[in-house]
Every structure is written in structure tokens, then in C-alpha cells.
C-alpha positions in Angstrom: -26.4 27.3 7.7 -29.4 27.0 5.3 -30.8 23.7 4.8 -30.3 22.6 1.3 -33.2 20.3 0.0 -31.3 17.8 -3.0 -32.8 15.2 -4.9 -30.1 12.7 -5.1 -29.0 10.2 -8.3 -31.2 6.8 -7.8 -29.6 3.6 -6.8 -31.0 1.0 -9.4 -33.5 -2.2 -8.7 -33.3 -3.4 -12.1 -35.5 -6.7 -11.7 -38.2 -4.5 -10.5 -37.6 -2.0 -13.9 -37.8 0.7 -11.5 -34.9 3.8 -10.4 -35.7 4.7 -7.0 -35.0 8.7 -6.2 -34.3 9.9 -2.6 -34.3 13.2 -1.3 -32.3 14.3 1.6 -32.6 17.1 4.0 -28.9 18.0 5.2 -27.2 21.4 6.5 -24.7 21.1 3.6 -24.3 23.0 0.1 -22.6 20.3 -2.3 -24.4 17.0 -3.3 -20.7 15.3 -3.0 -20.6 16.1 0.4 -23.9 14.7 1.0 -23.1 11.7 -1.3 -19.9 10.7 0.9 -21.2 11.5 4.4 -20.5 9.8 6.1 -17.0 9.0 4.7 -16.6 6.2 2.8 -13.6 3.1 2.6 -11.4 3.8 0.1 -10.0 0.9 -2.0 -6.4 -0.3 0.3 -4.2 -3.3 0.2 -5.7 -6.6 1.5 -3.2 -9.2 -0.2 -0.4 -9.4 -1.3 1.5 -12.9 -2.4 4.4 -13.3 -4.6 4.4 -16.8 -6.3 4.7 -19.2 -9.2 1.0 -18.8 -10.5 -1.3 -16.4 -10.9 -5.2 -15.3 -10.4 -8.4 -15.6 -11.7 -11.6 -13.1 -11.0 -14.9 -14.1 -12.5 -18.2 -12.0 -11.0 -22.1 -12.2 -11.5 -25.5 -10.3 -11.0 -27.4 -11.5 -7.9 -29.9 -8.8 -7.7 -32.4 -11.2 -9.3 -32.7 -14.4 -7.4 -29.6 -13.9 -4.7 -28.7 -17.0 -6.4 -26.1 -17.5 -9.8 -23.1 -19.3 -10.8 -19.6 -18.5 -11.2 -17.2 -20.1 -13.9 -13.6 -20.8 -13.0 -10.8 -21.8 -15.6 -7.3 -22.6 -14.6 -4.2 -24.3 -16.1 -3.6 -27.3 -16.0 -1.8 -28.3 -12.9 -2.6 -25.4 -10.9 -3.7 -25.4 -7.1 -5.8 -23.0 -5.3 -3.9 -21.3 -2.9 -7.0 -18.8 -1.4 -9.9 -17.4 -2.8 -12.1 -14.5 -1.6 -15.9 -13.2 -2.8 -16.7 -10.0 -2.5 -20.3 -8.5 -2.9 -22.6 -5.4 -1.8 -26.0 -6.1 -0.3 -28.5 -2.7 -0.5 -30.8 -2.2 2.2 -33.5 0.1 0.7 -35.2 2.5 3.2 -38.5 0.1 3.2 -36.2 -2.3 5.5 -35.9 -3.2 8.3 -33.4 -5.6 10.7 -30.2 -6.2 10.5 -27.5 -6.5 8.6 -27.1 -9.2 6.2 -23.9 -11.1 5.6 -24.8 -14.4 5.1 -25.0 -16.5 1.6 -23.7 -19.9 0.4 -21.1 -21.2 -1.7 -21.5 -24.6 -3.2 -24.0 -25.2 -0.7 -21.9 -24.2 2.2 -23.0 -21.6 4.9 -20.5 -18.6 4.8 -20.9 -15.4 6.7 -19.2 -12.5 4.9 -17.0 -9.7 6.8 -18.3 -6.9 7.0 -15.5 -4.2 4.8 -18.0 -0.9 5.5 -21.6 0.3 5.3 -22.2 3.4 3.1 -25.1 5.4 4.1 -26.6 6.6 0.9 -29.5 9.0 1.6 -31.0 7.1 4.2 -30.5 3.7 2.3 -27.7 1.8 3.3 -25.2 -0.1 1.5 -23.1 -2.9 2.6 -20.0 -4.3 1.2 -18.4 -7.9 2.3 -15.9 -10.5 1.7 -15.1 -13.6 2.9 -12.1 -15.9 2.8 -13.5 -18.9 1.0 -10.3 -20.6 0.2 -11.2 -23.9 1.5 -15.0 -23.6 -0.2 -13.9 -22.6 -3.9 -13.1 -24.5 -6.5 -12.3 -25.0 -10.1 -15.0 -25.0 -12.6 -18.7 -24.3 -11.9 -19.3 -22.6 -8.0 -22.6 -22.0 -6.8 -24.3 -18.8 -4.9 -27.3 -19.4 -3.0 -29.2 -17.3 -0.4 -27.9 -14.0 -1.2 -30.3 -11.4 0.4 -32.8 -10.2 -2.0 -36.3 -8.4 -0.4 -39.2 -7.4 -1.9 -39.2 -3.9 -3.9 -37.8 -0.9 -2.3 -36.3 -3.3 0.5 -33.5 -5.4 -0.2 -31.2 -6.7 -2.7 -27.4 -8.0 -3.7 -26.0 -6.6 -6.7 -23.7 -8.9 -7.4 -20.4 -10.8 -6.1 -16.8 -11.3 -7.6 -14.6 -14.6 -6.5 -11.0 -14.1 -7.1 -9.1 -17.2 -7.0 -4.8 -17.2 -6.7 -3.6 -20.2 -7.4 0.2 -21.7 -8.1 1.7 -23.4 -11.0 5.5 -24.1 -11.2 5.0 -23.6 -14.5 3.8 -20.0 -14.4 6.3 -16.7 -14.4 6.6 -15.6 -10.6 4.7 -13.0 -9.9 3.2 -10.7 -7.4 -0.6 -10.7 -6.9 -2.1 -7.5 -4.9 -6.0 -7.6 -3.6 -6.9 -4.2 -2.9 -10.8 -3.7 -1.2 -13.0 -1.2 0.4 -16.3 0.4 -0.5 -16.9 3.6 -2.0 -20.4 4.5 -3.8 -20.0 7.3 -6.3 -21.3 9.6 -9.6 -19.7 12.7 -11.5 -16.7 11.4 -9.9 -13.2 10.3 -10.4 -12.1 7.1 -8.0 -8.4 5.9 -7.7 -6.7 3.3 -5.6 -3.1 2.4 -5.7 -1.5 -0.6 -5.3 2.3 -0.8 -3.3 4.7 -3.1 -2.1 5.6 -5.0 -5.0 9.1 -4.2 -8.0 8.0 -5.7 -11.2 10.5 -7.9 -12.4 12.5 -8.4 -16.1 10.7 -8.1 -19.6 8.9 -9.8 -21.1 6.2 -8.0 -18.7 2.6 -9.6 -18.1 0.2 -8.0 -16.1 -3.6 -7.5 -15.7 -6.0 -6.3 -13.4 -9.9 -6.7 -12.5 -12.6 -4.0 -11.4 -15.3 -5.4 -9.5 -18.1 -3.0 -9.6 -21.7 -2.8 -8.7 -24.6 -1.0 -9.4 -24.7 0.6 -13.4 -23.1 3.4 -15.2 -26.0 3.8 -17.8 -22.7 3.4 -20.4 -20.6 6.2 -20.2 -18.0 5.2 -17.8 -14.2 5.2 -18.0 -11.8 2.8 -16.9 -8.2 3.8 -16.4 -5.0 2.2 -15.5 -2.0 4.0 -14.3 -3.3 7.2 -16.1 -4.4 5.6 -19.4 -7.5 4.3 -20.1 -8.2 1.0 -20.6 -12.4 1.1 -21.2 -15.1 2.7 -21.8 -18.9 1.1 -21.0 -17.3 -1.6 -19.4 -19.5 -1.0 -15.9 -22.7 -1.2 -17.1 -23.8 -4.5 -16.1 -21.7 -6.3 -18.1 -21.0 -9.6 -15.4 -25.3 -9.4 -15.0 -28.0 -7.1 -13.7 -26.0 -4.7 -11.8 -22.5 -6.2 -11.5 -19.4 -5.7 -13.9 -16.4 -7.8 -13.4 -13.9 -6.3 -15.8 -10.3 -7.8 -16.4 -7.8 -6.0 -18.6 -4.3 -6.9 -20.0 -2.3 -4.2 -18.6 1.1 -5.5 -19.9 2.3 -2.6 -21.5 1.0 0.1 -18.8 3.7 -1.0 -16.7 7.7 -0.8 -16.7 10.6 -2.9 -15.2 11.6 -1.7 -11.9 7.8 0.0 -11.2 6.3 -0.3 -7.0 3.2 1.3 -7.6 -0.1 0.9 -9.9 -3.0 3.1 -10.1 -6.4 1.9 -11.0 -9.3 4.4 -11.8 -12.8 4.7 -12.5 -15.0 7.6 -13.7 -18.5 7.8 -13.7 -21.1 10.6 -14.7 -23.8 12.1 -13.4 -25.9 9.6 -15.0 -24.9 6.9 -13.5 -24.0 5.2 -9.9 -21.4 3.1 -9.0 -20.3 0.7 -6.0 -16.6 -0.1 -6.0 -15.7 -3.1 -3.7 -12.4 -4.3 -4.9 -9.5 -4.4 -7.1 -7.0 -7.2 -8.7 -3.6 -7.0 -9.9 -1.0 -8.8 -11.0 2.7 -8.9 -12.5 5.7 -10.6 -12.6 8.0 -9.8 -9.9 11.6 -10.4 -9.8 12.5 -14.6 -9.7 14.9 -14.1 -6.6 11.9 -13.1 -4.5 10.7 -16.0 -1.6 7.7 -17.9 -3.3 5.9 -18.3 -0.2 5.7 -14.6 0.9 2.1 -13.2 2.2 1.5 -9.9 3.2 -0.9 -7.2 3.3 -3.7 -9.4 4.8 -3.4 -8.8 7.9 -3.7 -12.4 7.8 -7.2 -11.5 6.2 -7.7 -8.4 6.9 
């Protein structure tokens, strides 16, 4: 087989106001194939709790300083019942050692699980989460020490905390936690979330993309085959990160067990998918206490 010579798109180091093009030498003949070699972690269940409550996702750029804030609100007489960051740490060809999964939430240590690494044209990108139920908290929570290099070396785009939390005074419902790593452009990306019924009108539901790297604006976000937004992934959570939430209420039906998310992305843009929120009310005779899908944390 010929070797094809292709310039591949440019991840982005925005604080540096430079794209960085790559070309790779491999014995294939479509730049998708090239793109997703080797294959990369689709977007799959993770959690998946039915209770009295609900969830909140707030993200933020990191590429910067490695350091930010994130902001969470909830009502009044809620209590956390876990909480998980996710982020994607880039490690530019001009780098060298090992992986990186550490960082700090309000000034603790945490070491992040590694979800997948995405080899990208001789860069490499990382994706992570870790449980930091015990660590999170309502109101302001702090990021420190997020790995962020020199030019051309290092850097994390950003990070999303979701935070489930119960209220007795909330409509039961079922919140689903889907995560993997897929880096993308001129594509279409689905994942689908299972294992769940929704329950009796009235219906509330919502969902969060949590998405790094930009789309340079002309993205698409879709749910269950309609879409929902358009140049919503183009830094809009900070310098290379897009935490999107969307009402989804009337996208879904009584009696539904499965939910689509999508994202599309042209050619001018890139895109890092790391995770996926959902959630809806689910039928009241369902046990409040029921966790599955973790793996117990998977």
C-alpha cells in the first residue's frame, strides 16, 4: 500500500495564539482512519442512580494557568450524594515523561483515572475522571495544579464537575453519567444512554456536553435526533472547554429507555468529547437508593 503523506487539522494552544499542524506518515488512504487510530473510547454508561434530587454540571478552561474555579448552585436542602470531574490533559509532541493525572480540588491532592489516551498524530491526549464526592462542595470549588507546559508541550483544556445530589423535595428521577474519549472533526458523534423508563408527565429532563478543544463556531448539538445548538462548543465554559446544559423536556416521551446525544463538528474545527449528563424523572415506585452502571466507579 502507498504511503499517503496528510497534513492533519491542528489541536489548538489558544494562550500561546498559535494552531499547531501535524503531519503524519501512515500506510492508509482516509484521514478518518488516521484520525481514530488507534480506536478511540466511545462515550458508555458510567452511572446511573434513580433518586429524589437531581444534578448539577458546571465546567471551565484550564489551558491557561491549570488553575480556575468552579461555581456550584443547589436548592436549598439538598445533599451531595457524589460528584466526579472530568478533564483532558494534551501532551504536545515537544514532551516528554509521563502521564499526568494529577491536580487539586479545594486544595486537596487527587489523582484522576485514567478513561483512555488518544493518539492524535503523534500527540497524545488524555482523558480522566475522578470520584471526588467526598472533596466537592456547594458553592465556589477550586482547581489547582492542572498540567500546563511550555508551548508545544503540555496543557489541560479544561474540566467539568458534575454534582448529584438528593432533595426530598425534588421529582424522582433517574440520573445517567455516560464517559469516554473520542477526539473528532467533519464528524458526526453519538452516545446513547439505557437502563432507565421515564416516568408520568409533567416530564423534566436535561442533559450536559462536556467538550474540549474548539469548534471555530459551526458545530451542532443534537438530542435524540433534534437539535438542540448551534456554536455552543466553541469555548464557551473558557479557553478551550464548553460545558453546555440543555432543557431537554420535550425531546423525550413517557415510557422512553433510551436517549441519544450528538455532536457534529466540521472540518474546521476539533473536538474532545469526555462525558455526558442526563437526567429525567423516572417512575415514583422505583427504589430511591438504586446505583448502577458504575461499576462501583467504573
Amino acid at each position: 500500500m502507498e504511503t499517503k503523506n496528510t497534513e492533519s487539522h491542528p489541536l489548538i494552544m489558544p494562550s500561546d495564539g498559535v494552531s499547531i499542524n501535524y503531519t503524519i506518515d501512515q500506510n492508509r488512504n482516509d484521514l478518518y482512519d488516521i484520525l481514530y487510530a488507534p480506536t478511540p473510547n466511545p462515550l458508555t454508561e458510567f452511572y446511573n442512580r434513580a433518586l429524589y434530587g437531581d444534578y448539577e454540571a458546571m465546567g471551565v478552561g484550564l489551558t491557561a494557568t491549570g488553575s480556575a474555579t468552579i461555581g456550584i448552585t443547589l436548592p436549598p436542602g439538598s445533599s451531595i450524594e457524589a460528584a466526579f470531574l472530568f478533564w483532558d490533559v494534551i501532551r504536545f509532541g515537544g514532551y516528554v515523561g509521563p502521564i499526568l493525572p494529577g491536580g487539586k480540588l479545594n486544595n486537596i491532592n487527587i489523582t484522576g483515572t485514567l478513561i483512555s489516551t488518544i493518539d492524535f498524530g503523534g500527540d497524545y491526549i488524555d482523558g480522566f475522571y475522578a470520584d471526588v464526592s467526598s472533596i466537592a462542595k456547594e458553592g465556589i470549588n477550586v482547581l489547582e495544579d492542572f498540567p500546563r507546559g511550555a508551548f508545544r508541550v503540555l496543557q489541560t483544556d479544561g474540566a467539568s464537575l458534575v454534582v448529584v445530589y438528593s432533595n426530598f423535595s425534588k421529582p424522582f428521577k433517574t440520573v445517567l453519567i455516560n464517559k469516554g474519549l473520542v477526539a473528532f472533526y467533519d464528524d458526526t458523534i453519538e452516545t446513547t444512554f439505557q437502563d432507565f423508563i421515564v416516568g408520568n408527565p409533567p416530564i423534566t429532563a436535561k442533559t450536559t456536553y462536556m467538550v474540549g478543544q474548539s469548534s471555530n463556531g459551526r458545530d451542532n448539538a443534537y438530542f435524540n435526533n433534534s437539535m438542540v445548538g448551534t456554536n455552543v462548543f466553541n469555548n464557551s465554559s473558557g479557553p478551550l472547554w464548553s460545558n453546555v446544559s440543555v432543557d431537554v423536556s420535550n425531546l423525550v416521551n413517557s415510557g422512553d429507555t433510551s436517549a441519544t446525544a450528538e455532536v457534529h463538528v466540521p472540518l474546521s474545527g476539533i473536538l474532545i468529547w469526555i462525558a455526558q449528563v442526563f437526567s429525567v424523572n423516572a417512575p415514583s415506585q422505583k427504589v430511591s437508593t438504586e446505583v448502577r452502571g458504575i461499576d462501583f466507579c467504573k
